[in-house]
C-alpha positions as CSV (number, residue, x, y, z in Angstrom):
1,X,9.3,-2.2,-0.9
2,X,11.7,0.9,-0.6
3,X,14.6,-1.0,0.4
4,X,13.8,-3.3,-3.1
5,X,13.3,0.1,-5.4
6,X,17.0,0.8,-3.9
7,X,18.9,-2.2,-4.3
8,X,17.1,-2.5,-8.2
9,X,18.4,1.4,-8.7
10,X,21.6,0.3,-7.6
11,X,21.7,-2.6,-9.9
12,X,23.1,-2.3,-13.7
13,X,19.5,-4.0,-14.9
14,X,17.1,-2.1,-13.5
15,X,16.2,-5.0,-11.1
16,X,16.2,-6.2,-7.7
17,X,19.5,-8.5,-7.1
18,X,17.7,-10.2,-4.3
19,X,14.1,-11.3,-3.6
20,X,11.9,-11.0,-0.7
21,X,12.7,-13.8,0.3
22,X,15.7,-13.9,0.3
23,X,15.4,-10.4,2.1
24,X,13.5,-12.1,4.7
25,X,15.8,-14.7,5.3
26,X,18.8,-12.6,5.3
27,X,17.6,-9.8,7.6
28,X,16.1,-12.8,10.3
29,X,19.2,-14.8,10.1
30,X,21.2,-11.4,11.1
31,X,19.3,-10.4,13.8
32,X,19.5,-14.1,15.2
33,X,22.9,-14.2,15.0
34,X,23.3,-11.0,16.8
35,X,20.7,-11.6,19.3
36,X,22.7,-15.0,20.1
37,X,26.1,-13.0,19.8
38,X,25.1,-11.0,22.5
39,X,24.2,-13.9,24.4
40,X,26.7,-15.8,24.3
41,X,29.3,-12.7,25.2
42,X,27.3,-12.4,28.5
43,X,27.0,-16.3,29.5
44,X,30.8,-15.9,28.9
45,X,31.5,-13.1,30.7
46,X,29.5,-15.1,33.7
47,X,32.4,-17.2,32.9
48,X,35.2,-15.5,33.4
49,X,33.7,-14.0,36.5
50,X,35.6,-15.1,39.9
51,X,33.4,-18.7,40.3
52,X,30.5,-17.1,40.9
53,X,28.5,-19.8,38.7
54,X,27.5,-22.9,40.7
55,X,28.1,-21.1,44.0
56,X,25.3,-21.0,46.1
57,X,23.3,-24.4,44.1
58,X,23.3,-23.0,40.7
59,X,22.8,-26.4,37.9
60,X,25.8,-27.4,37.0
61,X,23.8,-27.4,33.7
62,X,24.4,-23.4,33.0
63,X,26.1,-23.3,30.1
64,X,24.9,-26.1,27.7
65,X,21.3,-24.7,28.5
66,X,22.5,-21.5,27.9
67,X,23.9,-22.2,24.8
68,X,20.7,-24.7,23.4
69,X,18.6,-21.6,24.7
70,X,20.7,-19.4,22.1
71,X,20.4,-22.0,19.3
72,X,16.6,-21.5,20.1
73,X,16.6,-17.8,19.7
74,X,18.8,-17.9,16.6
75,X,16.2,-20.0,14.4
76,X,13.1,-18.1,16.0
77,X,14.7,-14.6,14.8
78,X,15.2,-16.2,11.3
79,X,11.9,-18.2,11.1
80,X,10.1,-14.7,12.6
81,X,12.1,-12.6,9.8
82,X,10.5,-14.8,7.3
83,X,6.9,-14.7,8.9
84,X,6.6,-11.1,9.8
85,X,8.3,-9.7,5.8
86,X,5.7,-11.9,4.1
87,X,2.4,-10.7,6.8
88,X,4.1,-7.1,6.0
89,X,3.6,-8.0,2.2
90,X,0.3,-9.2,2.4
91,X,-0.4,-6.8,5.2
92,X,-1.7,-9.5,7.5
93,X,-2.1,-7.9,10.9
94,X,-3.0,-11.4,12.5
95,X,0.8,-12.6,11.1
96,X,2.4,-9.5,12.7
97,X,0.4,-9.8,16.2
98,X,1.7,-13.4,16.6
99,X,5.4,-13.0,15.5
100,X,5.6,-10.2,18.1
101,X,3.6,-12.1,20.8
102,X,5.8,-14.9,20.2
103,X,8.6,-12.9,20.7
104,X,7.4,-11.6,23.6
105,X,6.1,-14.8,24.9
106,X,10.3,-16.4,24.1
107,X,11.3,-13.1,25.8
108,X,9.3,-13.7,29.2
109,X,10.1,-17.4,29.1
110,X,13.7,-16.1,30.0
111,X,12.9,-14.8,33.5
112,X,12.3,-19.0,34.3
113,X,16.0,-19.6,33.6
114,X,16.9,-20.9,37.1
115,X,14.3,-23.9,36.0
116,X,15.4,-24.9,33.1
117,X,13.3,-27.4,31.9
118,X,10.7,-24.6,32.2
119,X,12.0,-22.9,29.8
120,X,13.3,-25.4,27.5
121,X,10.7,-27.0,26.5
122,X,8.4,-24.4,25.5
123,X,10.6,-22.7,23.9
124,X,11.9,-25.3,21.7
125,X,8.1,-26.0,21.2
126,X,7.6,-22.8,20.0
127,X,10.6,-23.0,17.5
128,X,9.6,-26.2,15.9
129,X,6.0,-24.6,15.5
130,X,7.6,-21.2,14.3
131,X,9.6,-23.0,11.5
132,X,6.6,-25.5,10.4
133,X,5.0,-21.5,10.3
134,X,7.9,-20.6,8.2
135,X,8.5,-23.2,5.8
136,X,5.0,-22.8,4.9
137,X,5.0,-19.9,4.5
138,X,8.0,-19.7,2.6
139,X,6.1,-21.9,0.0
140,X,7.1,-25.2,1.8
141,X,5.1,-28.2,1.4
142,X,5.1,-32.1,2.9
143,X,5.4,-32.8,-0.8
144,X,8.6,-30.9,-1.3
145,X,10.1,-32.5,1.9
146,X,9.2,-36.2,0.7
147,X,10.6,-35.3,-2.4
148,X,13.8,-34.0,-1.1
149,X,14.5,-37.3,1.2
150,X,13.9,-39.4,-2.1
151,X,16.3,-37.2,-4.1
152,X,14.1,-37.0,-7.0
């Protein structure tokens, strides 16, 4: 609320240019792409390291699940914005307690990188249910996605 009264003081009307929302969006998209930023610039400086990756039985399979593993984070950090600004609104402690335990659960998930299909999947699992989370609570609906595939 204090970062609204100072964007709306800062405006010529009186009001808020952006809304939460949009806040919510914005401030989860940017810390997604930052987390995978930073991920990325360490799987390439793996890279560019003197062939240390696939020495001693490494996958061959490093990188592109390095890179679907970033993808992963990026959309959890946006759908996780979204979740944890509107709990903060409605002060819904249950909301907070799962964004961070899902965030710790994604974080733990990393240490089983050498299997990948152990981390993967459950953390692809727990994007898809993070964004059905956050379109709905965005004020999605089934309704609004049939009506956006019919183009009415």
């Amino acid at each position: 609320r204090k970062a609204d009264e100072g964007l709306a003081t800062l405006s010529e009307d009186g009001r808020s240019p952006i809304s939460l929302r949009q806040m919510a969006y914005v401030s989860g998209l940017s810390f997604g792409i930052i987390s995978g930023v930073f991920s990325i610039v360490n799987m390439l400086a793996d890279s560019a390291g003197p062939g240390t990756v696939g020495i001693h039985g490494d996958s061959p399979y490093y990188f592109i699940t390095s890179a679907f593993l970033t993808m992963a984070l990026v959309l959890l950090h946006t759908f996780w914005g979204v979740i944890f600004f509107d709990a903060c609104e409605r002060r819904r402690a249950g909301g907070l307690g799962l964004v961070v335990g899902g965030h710790l659960l994604a974080s733990g998930l990393t240490f089983l990188n050498p299997w990948y299909e152990a981390t993967l999947g459950p953390i692809f699992l727990l994007t898809l249910c993070t964004g059905l989370w956050a379109f709905g609570t965005a004020g999605g609906s089934f309704r609004n996605v049939l009506k956006c595939l019919s183009c009415k």
